[in-house]
C-alpha positions in Angstrom: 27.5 15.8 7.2 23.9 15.5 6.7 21.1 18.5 6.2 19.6 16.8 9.1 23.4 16.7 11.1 24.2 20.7 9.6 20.5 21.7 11.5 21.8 20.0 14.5 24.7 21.6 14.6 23.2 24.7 14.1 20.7 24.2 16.3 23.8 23.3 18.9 25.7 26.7 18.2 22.2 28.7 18.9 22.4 26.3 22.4 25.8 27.0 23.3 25.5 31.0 22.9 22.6 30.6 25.0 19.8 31.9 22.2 17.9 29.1 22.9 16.6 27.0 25.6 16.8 23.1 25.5 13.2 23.0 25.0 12.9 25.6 22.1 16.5 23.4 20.8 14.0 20.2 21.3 10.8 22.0 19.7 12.9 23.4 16.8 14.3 19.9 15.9 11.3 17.9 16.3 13.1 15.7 19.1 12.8 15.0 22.9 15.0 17.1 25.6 16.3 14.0 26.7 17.5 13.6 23.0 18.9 17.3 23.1 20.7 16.9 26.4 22.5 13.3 25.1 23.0 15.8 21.7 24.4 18.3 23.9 26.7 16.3 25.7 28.3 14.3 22.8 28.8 18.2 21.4 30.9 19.4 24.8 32.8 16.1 24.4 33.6 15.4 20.8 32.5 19.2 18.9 30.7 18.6 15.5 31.9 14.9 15.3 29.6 14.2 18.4 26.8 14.6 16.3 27.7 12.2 13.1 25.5 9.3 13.6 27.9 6.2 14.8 26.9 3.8 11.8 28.0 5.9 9.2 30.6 4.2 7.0 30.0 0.4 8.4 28.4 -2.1 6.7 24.3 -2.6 7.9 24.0 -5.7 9.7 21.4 -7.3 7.7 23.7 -7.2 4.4 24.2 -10.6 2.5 28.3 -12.0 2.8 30.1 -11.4 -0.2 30.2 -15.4 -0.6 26.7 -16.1 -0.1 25.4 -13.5 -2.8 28.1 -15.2 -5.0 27.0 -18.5 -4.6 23.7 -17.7 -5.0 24.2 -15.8 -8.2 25.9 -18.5 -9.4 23.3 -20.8 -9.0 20.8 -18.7 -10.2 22.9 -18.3 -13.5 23.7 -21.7 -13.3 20.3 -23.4 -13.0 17.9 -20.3 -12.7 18.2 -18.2 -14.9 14.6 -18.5 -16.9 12.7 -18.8 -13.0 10.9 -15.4 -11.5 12.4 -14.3 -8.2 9.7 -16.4 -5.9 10.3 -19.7 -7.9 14.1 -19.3 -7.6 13.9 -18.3 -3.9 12.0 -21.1 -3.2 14.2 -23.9 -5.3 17.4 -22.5 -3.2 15.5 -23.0 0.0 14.1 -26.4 -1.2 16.7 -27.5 -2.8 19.9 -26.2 -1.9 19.0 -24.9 1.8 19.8 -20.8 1.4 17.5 -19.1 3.4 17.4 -15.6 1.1 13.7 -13.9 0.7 11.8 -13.1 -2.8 12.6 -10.1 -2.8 16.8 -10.2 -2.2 16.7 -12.1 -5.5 14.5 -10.4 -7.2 17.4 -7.3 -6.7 20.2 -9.5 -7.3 18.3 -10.7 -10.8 17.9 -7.2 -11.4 21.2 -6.3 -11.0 22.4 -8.6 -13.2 19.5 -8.1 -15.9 18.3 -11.1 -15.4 14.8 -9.8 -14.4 12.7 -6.4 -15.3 10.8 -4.0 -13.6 7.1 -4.6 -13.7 5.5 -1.3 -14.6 2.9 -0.2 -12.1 -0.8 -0.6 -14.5 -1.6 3.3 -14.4 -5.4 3.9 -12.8 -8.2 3.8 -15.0 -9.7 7.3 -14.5 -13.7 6.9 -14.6 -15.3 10.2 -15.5 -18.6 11.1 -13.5 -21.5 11.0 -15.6 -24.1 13.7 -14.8 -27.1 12.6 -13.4 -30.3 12.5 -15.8 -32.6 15.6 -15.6 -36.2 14.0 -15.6 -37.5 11.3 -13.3 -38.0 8.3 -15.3 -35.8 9.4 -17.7 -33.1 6.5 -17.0 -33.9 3.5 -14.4 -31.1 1.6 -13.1 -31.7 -1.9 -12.4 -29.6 -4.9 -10.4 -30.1 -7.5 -8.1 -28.6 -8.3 -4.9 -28.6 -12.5 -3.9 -28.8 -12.6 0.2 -30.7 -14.2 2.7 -33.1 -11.3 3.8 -35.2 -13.2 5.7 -32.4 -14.5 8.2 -33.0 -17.7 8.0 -36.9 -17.7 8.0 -37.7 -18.4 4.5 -35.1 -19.9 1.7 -32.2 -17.5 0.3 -33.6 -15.4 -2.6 -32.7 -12.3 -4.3 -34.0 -8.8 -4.5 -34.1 -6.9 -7.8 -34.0 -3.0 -7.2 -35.0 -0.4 -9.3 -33.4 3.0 -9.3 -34.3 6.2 -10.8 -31.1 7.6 -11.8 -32.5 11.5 -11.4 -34.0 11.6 -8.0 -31.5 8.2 -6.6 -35.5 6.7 -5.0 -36.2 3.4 -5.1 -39.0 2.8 -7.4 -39.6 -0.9 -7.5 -38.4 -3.8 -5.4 -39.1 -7.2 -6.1 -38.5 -10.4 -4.5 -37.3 -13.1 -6.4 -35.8 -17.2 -5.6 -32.7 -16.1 -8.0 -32.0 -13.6 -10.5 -33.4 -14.7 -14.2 -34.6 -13.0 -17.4 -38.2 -14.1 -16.5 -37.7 -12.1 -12.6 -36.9 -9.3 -14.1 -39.5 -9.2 -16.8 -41.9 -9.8 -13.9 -40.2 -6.7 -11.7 -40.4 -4.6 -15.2 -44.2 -5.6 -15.9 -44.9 -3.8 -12.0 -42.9 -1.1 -12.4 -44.8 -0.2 -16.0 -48.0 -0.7 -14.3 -47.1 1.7 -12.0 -45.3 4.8 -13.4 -46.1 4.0 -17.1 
């Protein structure tokens, strides 16, 4: 039996000494009453076996025949064997007419080492810089391409200028498209202004 199937028994014991209400049986196991009374009754009838799940020991219904994974196998050995999963679905499909996803041959390849696990790229970890203590200390400049005047006047771009200690907007400038020149014009403003 399962941990799950044990607490359910448990859980059934509690119900039949009449420590515990259906509800509080129901609460307890995270479940519905109606899902505690169809419990209960399968425990009356058929004792702890009532309450092994009915699938256990039969084959899923979605599993491959033994003759089909062979055959496929085969051919990917056969005529495969240097193609990635999705290329050698799709040739079996194309080809050969056997309906079997990427990803069922990509475990089949596995299985017979004829394809590796593709480690997971770990996360680059970007430290936060501290802001700078002074204003004007470090200014932050982009620009962003849109049409800001919704439609009104041609698409341009607007160059911003940030002051990394304070996070204000010291200089916006409008532009028709970002260039070394636009922003030597934007810079020549903003030095007029704070120096």
């Amino acid at each position: 039996m399962s941990e799950k199937e044990l607490s359910r028994l448990q859980v059934m014991g509690m119900l039949e000494k009449q420590q515990v209400t259906q509800r509080m049986a129901a609460d307890q196991l995270g479940i519905s009453t109606r899902q505690i009374k169809r419990l209960w009754h399968a425990y009356q009838e058929q004792g702890a076996e009532g309450l092994i799940h009915k699938s256990r020991g039969k084959p899923s219904h979605n599993q491959f025949k033994v003759e089909i994974k062979q055959r496929v196998l085969d051919l990917i050995l056969e005529l495969y064997r240097d193609f990635g999963p999705t290329l050698a679905s799709e040739k079996l499909r194309e080809i050969h007419g056997i309906q079997i996803s990427d990803e069922s041959v990509r475990k089949l390849m596995l299985a017979e080492g004829l394809w590796k696990h593709r480690r997971k790229r770990k996360p680059r970890v970007f430290q936060m810089r501290e802001r700078r203590a002074c204003f004007g200390e470090l200014v932050q400049i982009d620009g962003s391409d849109y049409d800001w005047f919704e439609g009104r006047s041609p698409r341009c771009t607007l160059l911003v200028f940030v002051d990394d200690a304070t996070g204000k907007l010291v200089e916006l400038f409008f532009v028709p498209h970002e260039s070394f020149f636009g922003y030597c014009e934007a810079a020549k403003h903003y030095f007029e202004r704070y120096g």
